[in-house]
N, C-alpha and C positions, 0 to 999 in steps of 0.2 A: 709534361705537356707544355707548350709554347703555345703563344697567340702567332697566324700567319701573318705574314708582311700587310694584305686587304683589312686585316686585322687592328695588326699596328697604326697604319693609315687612318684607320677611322676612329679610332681613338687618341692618337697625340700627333702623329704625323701629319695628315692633311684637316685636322680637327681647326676651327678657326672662332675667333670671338666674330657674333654675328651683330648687326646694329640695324638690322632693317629685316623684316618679317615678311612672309605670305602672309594670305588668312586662311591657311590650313589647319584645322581647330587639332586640339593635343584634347584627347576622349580622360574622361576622370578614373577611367579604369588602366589607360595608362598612367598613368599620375601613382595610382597602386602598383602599377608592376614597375614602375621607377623605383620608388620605396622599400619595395620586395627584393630588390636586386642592393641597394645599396646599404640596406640595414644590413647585410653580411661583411662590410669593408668594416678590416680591425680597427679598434679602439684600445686604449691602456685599460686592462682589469674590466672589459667590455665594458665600459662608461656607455658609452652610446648616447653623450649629453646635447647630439644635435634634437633640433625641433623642427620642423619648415612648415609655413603657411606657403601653399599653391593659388597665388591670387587669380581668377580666371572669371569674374565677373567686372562688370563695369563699375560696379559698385564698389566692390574691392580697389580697385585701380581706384577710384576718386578717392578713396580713403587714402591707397600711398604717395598720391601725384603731390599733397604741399612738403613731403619729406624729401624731393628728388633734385636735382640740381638740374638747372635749367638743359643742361648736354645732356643726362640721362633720359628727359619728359617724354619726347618723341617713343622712342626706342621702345622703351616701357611700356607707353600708353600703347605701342601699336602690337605688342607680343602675346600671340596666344595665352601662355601663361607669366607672372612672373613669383618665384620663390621667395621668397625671403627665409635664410637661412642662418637659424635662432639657436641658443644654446640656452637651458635649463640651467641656472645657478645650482639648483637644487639636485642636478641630477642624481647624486648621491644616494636621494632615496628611493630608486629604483633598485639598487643594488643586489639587496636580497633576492629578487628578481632572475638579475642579466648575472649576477657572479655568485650563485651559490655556494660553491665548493670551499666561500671562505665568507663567512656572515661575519666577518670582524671589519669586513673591506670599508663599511660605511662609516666606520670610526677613522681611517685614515682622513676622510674630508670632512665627517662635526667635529675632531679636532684640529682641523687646520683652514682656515678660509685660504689663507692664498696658495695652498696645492689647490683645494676644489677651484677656484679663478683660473688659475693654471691650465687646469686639465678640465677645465668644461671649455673654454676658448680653445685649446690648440686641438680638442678631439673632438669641438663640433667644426671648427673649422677644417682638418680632414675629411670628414663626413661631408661637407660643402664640396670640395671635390670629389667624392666618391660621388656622388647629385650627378657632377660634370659630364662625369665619366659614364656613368649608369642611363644617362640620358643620350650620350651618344650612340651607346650601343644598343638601343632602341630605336634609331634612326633620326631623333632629333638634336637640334642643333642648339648651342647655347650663349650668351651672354653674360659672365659677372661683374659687379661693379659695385665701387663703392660710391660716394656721390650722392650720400645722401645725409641726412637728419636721422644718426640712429634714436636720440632721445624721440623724436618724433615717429618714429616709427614705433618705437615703443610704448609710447602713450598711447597710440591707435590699435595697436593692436594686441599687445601685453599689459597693459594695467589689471588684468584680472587674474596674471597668472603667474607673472615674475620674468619669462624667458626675455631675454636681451636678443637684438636684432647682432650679427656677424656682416653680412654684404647681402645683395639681391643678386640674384640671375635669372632672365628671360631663357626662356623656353619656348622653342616651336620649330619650325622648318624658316631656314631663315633662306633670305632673300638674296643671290651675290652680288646684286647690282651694290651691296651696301656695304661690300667685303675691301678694306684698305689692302696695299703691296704687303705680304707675310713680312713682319720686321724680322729684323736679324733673331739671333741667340748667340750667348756665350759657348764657346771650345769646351771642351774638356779641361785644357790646360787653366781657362781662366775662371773657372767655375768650381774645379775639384782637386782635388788633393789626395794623395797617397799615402799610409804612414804605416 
């Protein structure tokens, strides 16, 4: 089975970082069938060490707006939703959980911190893209970025629970007046390799 070219298109092809919004609101039940769709994109030994807070209140947005860099404020402030997309140091102790088939898997990461560092950054930060992706093909439009204060971010909204901030992404139906010229990409040739 193939994805079709309208397909492709809408996922990486004519997909664009958005920087300016309607106010077409994103429903909290989509927000769950976002989740539903992207907690299936693989992970190493199912870690599944992404977290995300869906900020969609004003309230929210005050609390992320002093961790944001003066270019991101706009954007942000005006996007239906914005993620913050967080990885679980600890994820580990899900394990018995997400990898049964091997209850020894949680001893790989209490005894080693920097595998567990390792593989909670590089497999929440996949899981951030799979967000991307799982969000397009629900029809909305997205935003990531970094540009911000992650210690601050993390003192707002993780001091009770450990998880570290990875980047933000807005979410909604974005706007094209807001859309820059598509920049280039790298060839094949300049990009990959054969061996």
């Amino acid at each position: 089975m193939t994805i079709d070219a309208p397909g492709l298109d809408l996922l990486f092809k004519e997909a664009r970082t958005h920087n300016k919004w309607t106010d077409q609101p994103v429903a909290d039940e989509t927000l769950h069938q976002l989740y539903d769709i992207l907690k299936y994109g693989p992970t190493s030994a199912n870690t599944s060490p992404a977290r995300f807070v869906f900020i969609r209140t004003k309230e929210g947005k005050e609390k992320l707006a002093p961790a944001l860099s003066a270019g991101n404020m706009e954007k942000t402030m005006t996007a239906p939703v914005t993620a913050i997309v967080a990885y679980d140091p600890k994820f580990f102790e899900k394990l018995p959980t997400l990898f049964p088939h091997n209850l020894d898997a949680i001893n790989w990461f209490t005894s080693n911190e920097g595998l567990a560092a390792t593989t909670a950054f590089r497999n929440g930060t996949l899981q951030g893209a799979y967000l991307m992706i799982a969000a397009r093909s629900l029809g909305l439009d997205t935003g990531a970025m970094s540009g911000f204060d992650n210690a601050k971010v993390d003192a707002a909204f993780f001091s009770f629970n450990g998880w570290r901030s990875n980047f933000l992404v807005n979410i909604g139906h974005g706007d094209p007046a807001g859309l820059f010229n598509r920049s280039p990409r790298l060839s094949f040739d300049e990009a990959c390799m054969l061996a």
